[in-house]
VODORO-883602 format. One record per residue: x, y, z of N, C-alpha, C in turn. Coordinates in steps of 0.001 Angstrom, whole numbers, plus 500000, padded with zeros to 6 digits. Layout:
residues N
XYZXYZXYZ...
END
This chain:
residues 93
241476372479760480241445373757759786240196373897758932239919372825758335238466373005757207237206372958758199237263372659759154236291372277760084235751374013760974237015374504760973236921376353761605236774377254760272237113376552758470236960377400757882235673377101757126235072376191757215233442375752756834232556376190758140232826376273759215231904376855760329231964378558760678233227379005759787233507380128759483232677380841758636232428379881757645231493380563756532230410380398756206229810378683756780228872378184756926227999378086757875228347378061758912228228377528760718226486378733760900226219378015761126224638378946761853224369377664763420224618376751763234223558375864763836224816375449765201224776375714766340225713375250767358225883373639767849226738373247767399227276371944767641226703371413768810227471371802770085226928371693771542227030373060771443225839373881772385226235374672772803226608375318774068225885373910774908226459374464776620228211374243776243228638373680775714229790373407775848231169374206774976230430374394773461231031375667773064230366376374772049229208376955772335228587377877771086229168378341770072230718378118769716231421378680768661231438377245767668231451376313768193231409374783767364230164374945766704230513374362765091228625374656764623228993373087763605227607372719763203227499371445762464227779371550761223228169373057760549228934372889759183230200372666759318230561372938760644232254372706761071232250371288761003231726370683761666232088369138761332232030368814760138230652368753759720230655368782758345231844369046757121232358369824757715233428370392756656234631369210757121234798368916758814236163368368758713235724366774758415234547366527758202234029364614757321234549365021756204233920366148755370234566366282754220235572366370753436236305366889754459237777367012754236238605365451754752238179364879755333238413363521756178238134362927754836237206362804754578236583361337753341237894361963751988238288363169751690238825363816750413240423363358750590240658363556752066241844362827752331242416361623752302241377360588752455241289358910752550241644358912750933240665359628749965240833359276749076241871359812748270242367361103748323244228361395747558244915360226748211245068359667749709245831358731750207245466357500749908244244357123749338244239355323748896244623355512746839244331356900746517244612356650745234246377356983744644247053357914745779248659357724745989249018356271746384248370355403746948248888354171747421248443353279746332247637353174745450247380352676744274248440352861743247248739354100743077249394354492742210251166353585742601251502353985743928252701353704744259253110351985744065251528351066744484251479349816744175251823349630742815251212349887741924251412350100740152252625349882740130253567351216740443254511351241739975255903350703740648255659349993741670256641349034742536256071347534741822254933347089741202254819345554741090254611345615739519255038346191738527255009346331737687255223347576736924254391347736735128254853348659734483254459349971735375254937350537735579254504351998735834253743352814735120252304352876735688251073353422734658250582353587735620249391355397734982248748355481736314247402354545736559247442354312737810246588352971738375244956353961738407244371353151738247242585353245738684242363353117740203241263353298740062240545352979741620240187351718741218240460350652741485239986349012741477239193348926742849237821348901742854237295348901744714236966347372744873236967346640743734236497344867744162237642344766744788239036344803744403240144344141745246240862345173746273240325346434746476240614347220747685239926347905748420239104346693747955237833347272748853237911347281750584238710346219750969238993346280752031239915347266752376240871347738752330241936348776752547240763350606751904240140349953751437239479351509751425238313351606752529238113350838753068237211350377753736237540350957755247239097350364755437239924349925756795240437352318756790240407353028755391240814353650755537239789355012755720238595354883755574237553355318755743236806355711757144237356353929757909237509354220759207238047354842760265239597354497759695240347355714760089240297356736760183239665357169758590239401358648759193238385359327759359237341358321759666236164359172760480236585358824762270237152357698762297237915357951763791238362358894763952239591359407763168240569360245763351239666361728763512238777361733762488237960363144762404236874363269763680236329362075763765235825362547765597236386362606766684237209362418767041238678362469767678239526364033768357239346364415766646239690365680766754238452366347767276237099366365766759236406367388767244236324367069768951235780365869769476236248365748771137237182366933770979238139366500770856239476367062771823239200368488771771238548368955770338238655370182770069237368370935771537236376370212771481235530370376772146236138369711773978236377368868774459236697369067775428237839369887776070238700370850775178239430371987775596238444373182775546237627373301774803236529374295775115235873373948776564
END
């Protein structure tokens, strides 16, 4: 959705365009952005939820020395997940 509403408002420059001149590089752009914004409400809800299952219940920080790996592992995910989608989006075009 952020990917059709940033190429909506942004979009000049065509992604591919033999393949779909309506795809533009602020559209992606927008759905990394929205990809990286997501990793991070979801590693700082999973921080938080850690907090308060292994102790006092307080809101937790971003600690990146000791999750660094799990922010790492989740980053990947979702730039997988976010190129993924544009394929698909683009090979149904």
């Amino acid at each position: 959705s952020t990917a059709y509403f940033a190429g909506r408002r942004w979009g000049k420059t065509p992604l591919i365009p033999a393949v779909s001149p309506a795809k533009t590089v602020a559209g992606l752009m927008g759905a990394l952005i929205c990809g990286f914004m997501i990793v991070m409400i979801v590693f700082t809800v999973a921080e938080i939820l850690h907090t308060c299952t292994h102790g006092a219940c307080h809101l937790a920080y971003l600690n990146f020395g000791t999750a660094s790996e799990n922010l790492l592992t989740l980053f990947t995910l979702g730039l997988w997940t976010t190129f993924a989608s544009v394929l698909g989006d683009l090979s149904i075009s």
